[in-house]
Kinemage of the C-alpha trace (Angstrom):
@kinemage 1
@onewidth
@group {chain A} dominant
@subgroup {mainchain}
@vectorlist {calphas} color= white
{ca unk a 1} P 151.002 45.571 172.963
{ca unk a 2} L 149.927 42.585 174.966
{ca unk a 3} L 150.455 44.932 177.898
{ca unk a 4} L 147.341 47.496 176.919
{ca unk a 5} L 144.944 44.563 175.664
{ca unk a 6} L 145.302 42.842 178.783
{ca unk a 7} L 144.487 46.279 180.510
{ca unk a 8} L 141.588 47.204 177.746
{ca unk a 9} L 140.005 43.433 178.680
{ca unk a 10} L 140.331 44.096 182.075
{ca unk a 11} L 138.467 47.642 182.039
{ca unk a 12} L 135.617 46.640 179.811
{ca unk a 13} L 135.099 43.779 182.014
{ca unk a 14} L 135.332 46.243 184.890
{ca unk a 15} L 133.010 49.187 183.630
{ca unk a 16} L 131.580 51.367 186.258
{ca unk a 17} L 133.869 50.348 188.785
{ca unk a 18} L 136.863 51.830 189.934
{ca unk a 19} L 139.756 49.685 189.240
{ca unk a 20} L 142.682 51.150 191.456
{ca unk a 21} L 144.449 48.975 193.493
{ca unk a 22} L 147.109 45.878 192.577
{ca unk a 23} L 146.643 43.566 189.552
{ca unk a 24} L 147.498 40.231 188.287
{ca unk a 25} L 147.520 40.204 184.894
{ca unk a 26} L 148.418 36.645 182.962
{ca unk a 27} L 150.925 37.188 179.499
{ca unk a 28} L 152.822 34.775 177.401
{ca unk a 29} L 156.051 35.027 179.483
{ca unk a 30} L 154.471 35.310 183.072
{ca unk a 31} L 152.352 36.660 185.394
{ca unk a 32} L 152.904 40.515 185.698
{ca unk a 33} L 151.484 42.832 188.267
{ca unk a 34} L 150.469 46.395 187.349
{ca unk a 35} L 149.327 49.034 189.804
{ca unk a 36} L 146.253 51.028 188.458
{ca unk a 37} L 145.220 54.530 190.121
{ca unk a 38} L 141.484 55.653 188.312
{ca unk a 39} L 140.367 59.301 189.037
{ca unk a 40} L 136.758 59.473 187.187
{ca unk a 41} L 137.387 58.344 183.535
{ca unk a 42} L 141.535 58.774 183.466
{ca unk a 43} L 143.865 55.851 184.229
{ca unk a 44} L 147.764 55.719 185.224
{ca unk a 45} L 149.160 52.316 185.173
{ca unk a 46} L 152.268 50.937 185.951
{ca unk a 47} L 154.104 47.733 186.093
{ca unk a 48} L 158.027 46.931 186.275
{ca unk a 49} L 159.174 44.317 184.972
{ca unk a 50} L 163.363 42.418 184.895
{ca unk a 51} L 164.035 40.694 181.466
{ca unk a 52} L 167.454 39.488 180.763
{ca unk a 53} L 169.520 40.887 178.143
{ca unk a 54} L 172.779 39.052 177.333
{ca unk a 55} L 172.688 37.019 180.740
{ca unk a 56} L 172.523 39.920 182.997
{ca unk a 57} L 168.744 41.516 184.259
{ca unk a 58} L 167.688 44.647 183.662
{ca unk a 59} L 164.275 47.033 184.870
{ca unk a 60} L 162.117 47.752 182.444
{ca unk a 61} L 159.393 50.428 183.106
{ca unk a 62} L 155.728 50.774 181.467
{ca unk a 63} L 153.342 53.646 182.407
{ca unk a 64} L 150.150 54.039 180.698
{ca unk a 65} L 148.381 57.216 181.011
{ca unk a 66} L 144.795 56.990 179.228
{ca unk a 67} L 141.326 57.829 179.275
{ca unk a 68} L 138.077 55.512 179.317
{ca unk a 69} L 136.010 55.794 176.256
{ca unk a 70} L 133.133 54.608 176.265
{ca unk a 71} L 134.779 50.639 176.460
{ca unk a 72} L 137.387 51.708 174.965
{ca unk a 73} L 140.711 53.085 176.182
{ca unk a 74} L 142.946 55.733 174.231
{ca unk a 75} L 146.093 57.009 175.421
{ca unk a 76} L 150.162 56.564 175.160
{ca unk a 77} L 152.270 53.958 176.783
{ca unk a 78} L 155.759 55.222 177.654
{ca unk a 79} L 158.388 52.428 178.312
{ca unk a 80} L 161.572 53.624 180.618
């Protein structure tokens, strides 16, 4: 869940503009990069990420699909 607060602080800090492009955003383990595309009040973001799971790496998907409330975001994370 760290994931969508980061993003949630990010767009309330951000409201009004349009936050597509590439960003950096800071967790517990590391620095992850996420690639947001806005179109009006919907968001798709997307980061990969390459954890280790009994010594050997593996890719690890999140896409968020959600919609700008007000400063709030709602929506569904799906993890591949």
């Amino acid at each position: 869940m760290t994931f969508v607060w980061g993003v949630t602080a990010l767009i309330v800090t951000g409201a009004g503009a349009d936050l597509s492009g590439k960003w950096e955003i800071q967790t517990f383990e590391a620095d992850r990069e996420v690639s947001i595309q806005q179109q009006g009040q919907s968001l798709l973001i997307h980061r990969v990420m390459w954890p280790e799971f009994e010594g050997k790496k593996y890719k690890l998907e999140h896409l968020y699909r959600g919609t700008l409330q007000g400063k709030k975001v709602k929506g569904e994370l799906l993890v591949k």
